[in-house]
DSSP file (Angstrom, degrees, kcal/mol; ACC not computed):
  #  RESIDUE AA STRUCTURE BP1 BP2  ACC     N-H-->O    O-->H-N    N-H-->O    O-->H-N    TCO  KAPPA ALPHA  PHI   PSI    X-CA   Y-CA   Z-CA
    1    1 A X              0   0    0      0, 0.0     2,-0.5     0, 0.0    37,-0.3   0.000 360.0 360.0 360.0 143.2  -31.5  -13.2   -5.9
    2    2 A X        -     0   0    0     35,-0.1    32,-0.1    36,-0.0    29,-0.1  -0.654 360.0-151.9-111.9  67.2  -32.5  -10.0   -6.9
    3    3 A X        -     0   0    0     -2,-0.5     2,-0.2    27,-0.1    31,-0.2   0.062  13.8-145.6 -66.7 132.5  -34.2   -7.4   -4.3
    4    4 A X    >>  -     0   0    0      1,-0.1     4,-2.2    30,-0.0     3,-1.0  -0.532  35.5 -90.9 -89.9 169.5  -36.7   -4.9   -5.8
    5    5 A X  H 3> S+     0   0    0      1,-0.2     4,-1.8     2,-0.2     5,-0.2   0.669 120.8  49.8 -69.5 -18.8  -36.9   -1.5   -4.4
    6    6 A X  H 34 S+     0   0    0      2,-0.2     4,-0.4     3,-0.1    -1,-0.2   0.805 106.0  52.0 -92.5 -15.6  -39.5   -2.1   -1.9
    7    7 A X  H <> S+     0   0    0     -3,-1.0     4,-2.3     2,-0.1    -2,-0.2   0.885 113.5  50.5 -79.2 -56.5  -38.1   -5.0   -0.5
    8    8 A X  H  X S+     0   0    0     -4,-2.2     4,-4.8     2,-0.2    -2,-0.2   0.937 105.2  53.1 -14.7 -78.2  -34.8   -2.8   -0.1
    9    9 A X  H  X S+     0   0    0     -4,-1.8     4,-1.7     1,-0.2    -1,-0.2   0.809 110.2  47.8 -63.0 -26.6  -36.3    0.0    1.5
   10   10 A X  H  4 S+     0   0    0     -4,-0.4     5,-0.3    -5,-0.2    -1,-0.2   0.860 105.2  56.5 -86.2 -19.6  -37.8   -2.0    4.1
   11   11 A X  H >X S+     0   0    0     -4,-2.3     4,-3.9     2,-0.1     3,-2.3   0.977 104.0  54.2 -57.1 -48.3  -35.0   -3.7    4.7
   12   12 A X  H 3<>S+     0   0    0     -4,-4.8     5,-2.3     1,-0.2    -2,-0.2   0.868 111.5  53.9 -47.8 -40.0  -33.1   -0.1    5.4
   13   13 A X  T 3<5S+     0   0    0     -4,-1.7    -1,-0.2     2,-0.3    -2,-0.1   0.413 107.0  38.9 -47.3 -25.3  -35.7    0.3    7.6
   14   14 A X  T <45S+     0   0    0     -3,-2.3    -1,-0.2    -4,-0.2    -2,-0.2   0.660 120.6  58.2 -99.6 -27.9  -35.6   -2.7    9.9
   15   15 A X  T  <5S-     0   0    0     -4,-3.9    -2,-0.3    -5,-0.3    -3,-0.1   0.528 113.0-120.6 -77.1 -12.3  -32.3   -2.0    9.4
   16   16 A X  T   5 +     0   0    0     -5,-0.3     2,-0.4     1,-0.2    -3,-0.3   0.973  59.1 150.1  74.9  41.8  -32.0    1.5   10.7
   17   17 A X      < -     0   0    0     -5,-2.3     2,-0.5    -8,-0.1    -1,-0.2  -0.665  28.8-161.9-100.6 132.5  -30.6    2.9    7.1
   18   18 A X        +     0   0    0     -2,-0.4     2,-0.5    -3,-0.1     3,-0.1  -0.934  25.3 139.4-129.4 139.8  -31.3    6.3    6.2
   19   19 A X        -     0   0    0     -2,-0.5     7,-0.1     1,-0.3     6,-0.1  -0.997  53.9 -55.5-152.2 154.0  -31.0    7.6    2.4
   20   20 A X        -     0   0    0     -2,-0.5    -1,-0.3     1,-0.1     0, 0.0  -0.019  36.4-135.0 -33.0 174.9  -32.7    9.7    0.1
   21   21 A X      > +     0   0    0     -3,-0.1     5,-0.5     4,-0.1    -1,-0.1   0.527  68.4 112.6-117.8 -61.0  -36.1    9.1   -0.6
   22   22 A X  T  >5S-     0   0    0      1,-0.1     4,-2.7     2,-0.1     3,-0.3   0.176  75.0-112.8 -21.9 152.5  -35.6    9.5   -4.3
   23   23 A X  H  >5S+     0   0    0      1,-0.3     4,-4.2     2,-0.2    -1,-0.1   0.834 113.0  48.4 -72.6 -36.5  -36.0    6.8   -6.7
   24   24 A X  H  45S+     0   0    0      2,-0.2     4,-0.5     3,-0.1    -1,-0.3   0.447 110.9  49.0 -93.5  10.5  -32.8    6.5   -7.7
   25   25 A X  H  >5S+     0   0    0     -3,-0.3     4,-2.6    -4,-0.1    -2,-0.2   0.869 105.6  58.5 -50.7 -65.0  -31.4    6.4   -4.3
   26   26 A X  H  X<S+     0   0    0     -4,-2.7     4,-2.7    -5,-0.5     5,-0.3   0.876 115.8  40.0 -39.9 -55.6  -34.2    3.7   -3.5
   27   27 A X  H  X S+     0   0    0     -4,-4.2     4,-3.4     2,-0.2     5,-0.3   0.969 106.6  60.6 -71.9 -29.6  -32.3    1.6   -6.6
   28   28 A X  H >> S+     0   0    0     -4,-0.5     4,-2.3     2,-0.2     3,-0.9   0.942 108.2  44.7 -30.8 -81.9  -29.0    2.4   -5.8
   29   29 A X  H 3X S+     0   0    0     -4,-2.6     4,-2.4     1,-0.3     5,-0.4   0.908 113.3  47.1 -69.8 -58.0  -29.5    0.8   -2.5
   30   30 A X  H 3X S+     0   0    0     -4,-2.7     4,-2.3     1,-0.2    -1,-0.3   0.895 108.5  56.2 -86.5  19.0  -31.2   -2.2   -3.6
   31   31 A X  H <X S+     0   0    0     -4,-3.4     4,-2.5    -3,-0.9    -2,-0.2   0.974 112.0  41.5 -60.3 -50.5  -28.7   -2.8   -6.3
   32   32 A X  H  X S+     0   0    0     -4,-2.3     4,-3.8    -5,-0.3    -3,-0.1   0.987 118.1  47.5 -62.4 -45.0  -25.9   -2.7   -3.9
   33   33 A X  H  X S+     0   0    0     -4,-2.4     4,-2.7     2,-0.2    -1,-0.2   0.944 109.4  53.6 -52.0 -37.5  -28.1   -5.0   -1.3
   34   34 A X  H  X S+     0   0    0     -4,-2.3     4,-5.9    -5,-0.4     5,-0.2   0.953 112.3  44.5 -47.5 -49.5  -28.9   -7.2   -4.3
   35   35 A X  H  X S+     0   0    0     -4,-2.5     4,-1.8    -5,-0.2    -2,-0.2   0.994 114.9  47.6 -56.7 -62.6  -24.8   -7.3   -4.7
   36   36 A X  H >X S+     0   0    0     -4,-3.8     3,-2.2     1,-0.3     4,-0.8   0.801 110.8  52.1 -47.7 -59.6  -24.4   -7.9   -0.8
   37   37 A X  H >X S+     0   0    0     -4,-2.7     4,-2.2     1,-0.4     3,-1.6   0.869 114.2  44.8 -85.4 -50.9  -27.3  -10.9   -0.9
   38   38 A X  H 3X S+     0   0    0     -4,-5.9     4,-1.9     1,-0.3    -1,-0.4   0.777 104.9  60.3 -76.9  -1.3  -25.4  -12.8   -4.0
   39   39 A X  H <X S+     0   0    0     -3,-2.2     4,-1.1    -4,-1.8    -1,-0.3   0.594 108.8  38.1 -87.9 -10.5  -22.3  -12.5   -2.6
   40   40 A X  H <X S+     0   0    0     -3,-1.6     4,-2.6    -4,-0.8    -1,-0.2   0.619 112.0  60.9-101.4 -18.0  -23.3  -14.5    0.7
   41   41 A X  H  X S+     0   0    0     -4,-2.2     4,-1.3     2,-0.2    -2,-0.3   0.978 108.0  44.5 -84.5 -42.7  -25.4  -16.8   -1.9
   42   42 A X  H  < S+     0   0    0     -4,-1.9     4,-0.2     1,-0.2    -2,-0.2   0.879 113.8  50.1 -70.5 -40.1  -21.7  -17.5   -3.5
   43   43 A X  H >< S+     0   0    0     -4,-1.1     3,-1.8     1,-0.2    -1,-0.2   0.943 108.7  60.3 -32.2 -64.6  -20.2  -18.0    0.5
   44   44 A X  H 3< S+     0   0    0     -4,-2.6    -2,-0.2     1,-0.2    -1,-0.2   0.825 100.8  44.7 -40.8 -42.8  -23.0  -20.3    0.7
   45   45 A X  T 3< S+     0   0    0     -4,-1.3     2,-0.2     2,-0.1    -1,-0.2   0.554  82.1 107.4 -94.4   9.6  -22.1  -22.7   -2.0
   46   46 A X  S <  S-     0   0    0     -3,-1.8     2,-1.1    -4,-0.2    -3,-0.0  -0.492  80.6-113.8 -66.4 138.4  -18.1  -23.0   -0.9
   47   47 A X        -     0   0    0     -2,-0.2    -1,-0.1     1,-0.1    -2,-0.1  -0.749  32.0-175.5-106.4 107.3  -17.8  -26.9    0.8
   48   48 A X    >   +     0   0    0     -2,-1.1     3,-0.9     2,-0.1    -1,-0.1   0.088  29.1 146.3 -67.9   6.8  -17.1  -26.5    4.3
   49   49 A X  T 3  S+     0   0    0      1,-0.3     2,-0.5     3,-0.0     3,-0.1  -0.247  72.5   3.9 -42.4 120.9  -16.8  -30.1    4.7
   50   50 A X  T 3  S+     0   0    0      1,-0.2     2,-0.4     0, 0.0    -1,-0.3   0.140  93.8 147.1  92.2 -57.0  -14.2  -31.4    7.2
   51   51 A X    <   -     0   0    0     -3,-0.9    -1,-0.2    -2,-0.5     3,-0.1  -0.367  53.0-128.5 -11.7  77.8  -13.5  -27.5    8.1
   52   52 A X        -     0   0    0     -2,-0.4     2,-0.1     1,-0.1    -1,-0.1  -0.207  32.3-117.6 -43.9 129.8  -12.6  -27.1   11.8
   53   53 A X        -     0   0    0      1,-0.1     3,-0.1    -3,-0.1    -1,-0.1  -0.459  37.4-100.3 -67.3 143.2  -15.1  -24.3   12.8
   54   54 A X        -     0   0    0      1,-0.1    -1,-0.1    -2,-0.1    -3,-0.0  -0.348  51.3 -80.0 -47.4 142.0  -13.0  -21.0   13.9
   55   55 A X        -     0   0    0      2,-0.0     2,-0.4     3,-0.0    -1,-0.1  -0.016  41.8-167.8 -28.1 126.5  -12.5  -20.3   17.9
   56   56 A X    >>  -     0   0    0     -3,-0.1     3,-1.6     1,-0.1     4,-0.7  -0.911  25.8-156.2-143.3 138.4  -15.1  -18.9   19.7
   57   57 A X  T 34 S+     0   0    0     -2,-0.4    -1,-0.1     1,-0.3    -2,-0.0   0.669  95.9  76.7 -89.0   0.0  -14.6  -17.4   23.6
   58   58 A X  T 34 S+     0   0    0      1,-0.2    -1,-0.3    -3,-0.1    -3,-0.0   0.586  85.4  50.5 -75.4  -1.3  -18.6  -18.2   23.3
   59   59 A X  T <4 S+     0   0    0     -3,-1.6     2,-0.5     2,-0.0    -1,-0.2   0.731 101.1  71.2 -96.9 -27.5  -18.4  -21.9   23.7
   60   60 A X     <  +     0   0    0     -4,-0.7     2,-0.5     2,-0.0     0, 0.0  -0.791  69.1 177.6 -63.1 120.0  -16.3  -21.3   26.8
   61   61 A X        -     0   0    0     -2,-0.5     2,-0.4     0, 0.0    -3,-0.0  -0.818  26.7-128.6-138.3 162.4  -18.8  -20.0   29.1
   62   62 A X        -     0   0    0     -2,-0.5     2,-0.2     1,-0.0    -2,-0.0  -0.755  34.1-124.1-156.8 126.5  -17.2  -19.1   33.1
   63   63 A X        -     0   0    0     -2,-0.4     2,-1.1     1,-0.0    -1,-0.0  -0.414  39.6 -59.5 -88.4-178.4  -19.4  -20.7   35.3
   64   64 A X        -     0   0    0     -2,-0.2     2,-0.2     2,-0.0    -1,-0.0  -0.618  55.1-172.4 -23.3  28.8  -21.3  -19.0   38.3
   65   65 A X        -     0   0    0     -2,-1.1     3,-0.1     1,-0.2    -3,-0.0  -0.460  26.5-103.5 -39.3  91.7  -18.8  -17.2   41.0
   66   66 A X        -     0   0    0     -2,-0.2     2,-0.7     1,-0.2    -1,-0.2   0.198  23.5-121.3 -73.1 150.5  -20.0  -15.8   44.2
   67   67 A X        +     0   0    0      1,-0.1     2,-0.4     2,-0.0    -1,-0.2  -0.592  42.0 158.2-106.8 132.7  -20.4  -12.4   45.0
   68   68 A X        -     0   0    0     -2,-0.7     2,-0.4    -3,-0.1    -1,-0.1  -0.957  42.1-119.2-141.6 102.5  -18.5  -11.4   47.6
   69   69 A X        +     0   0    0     -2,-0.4     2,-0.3     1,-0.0    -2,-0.0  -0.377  41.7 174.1 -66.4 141.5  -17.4   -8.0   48.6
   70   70 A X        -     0   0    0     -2,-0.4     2,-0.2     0, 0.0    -1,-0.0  -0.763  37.7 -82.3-133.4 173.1  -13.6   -7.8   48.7
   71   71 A X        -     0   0    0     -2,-0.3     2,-0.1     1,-0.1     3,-0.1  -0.643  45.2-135.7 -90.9 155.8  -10.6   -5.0   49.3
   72   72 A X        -     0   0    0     -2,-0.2     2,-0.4     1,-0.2    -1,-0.1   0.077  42.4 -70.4-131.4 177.9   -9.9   -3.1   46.0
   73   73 A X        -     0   0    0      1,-0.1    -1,-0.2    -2,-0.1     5,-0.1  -0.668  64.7 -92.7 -71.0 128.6   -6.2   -2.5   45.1
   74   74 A X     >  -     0   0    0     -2,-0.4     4,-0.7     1,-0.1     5,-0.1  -0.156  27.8-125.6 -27.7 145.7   -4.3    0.1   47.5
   75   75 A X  H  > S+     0   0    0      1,-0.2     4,-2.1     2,-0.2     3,-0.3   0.955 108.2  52.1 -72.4 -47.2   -4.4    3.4   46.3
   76   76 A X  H  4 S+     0   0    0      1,-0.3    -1,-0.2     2,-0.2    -2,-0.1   0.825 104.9  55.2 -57.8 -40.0   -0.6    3.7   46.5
   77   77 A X  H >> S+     0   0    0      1,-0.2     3,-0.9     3,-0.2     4,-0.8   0.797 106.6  49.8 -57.3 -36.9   -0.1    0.7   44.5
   78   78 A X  H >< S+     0   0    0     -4,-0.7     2,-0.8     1,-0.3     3,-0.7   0.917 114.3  45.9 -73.1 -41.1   -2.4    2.0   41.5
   79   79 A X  T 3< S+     0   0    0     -4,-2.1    -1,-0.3     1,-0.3    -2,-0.1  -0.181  98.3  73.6-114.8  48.2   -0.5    5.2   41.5
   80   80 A X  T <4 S+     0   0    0     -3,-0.9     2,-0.5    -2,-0.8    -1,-0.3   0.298  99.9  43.5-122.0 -48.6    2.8    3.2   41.7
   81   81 A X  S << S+     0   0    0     -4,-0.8     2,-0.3    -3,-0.7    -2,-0.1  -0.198  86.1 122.3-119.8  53.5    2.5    2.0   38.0
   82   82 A X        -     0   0    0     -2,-0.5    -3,-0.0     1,-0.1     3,-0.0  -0.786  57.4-151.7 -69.7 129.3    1.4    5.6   36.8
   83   83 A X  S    S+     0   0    0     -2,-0.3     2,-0.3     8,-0.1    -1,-0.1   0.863  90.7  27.0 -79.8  -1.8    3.9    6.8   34.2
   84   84 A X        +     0   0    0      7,-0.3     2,-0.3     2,-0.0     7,-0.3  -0.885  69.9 172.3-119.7 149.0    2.9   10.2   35.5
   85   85 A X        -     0   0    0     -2,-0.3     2,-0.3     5,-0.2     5,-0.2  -0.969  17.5-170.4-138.6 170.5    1.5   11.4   39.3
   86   86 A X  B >  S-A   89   0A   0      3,-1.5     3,-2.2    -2,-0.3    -2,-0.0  -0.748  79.9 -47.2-154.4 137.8    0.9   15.0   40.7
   87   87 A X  T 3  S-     0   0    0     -2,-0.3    -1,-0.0     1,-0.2     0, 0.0   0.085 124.5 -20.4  15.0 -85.8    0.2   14.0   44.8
   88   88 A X  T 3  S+     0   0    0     -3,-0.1     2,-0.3     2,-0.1    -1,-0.2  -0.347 128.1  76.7-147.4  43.1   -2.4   10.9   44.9
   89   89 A X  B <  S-A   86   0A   0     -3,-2.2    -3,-1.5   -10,-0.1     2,-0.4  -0.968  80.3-109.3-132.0 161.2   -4.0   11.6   41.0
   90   90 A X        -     0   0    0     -2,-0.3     2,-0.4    -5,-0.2    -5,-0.2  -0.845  21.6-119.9-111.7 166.8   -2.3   10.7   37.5
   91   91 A X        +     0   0    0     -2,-0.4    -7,-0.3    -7,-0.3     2,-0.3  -0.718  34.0 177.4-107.7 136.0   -1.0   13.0   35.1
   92   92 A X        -     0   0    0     -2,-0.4     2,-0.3    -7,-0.0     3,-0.1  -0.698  37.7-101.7-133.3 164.3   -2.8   12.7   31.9
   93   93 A X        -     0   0    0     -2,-0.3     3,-0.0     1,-0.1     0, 0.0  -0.650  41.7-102.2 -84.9 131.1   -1.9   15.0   29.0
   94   94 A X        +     0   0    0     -2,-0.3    -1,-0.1     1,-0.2     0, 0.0  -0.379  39.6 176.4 -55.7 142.6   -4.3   18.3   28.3
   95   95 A X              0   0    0     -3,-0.1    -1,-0.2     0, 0.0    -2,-0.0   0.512 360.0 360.0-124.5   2.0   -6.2   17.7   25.7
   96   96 A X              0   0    0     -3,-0.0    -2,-0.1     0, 0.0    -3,-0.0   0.419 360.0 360.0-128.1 360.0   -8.1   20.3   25.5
């Protein structure tokens, strides 16, 4: 599939693209979208048959928990496994 330049430029546009205005920007871009669009039509035609789909932490979903105020970590405890302290802060490196 072949995108013409107006089809392009509204894609960049839904798409949040910014480029020259010019005309040969405007083909430039869709010639490269054109590239992008057959290269997923070539993805498309591989047979996935049989193909365990990849892991996904979205099919796992954590049900409901209630919310419940609780006690925090100690202060001392947090600033126990600082690799740095100065009194009851950590020591970070200047960076500036």
């Amino acid at each position: 599939m072949t995108l013409d330049q107006k089809t392009a430029e509204r894609i960049a546009e839904l798409a949040r693209l910014h480029f020259d205005k010019d005309p040969a920007a405007a083909a430039r871009l869709a010639k490269e979208l054109s590239g992008i669009v057959k290269a997923m039509d070539i993805l498309n035609e591989a047979d996935v048959a049989g193909v365990e789909p990849l892991y996904s932490p979205l099919a796992e979903v954590a049900g409901p928990r209630p919310d419940e105020p609780g006690r925090g970590a100690e202060p001392e405890a947090l600033l126990d496994q600082a690799p740095e302290r100065v009194g009851r802060f950590f020591a970070v490196p200047k960076i500036i």
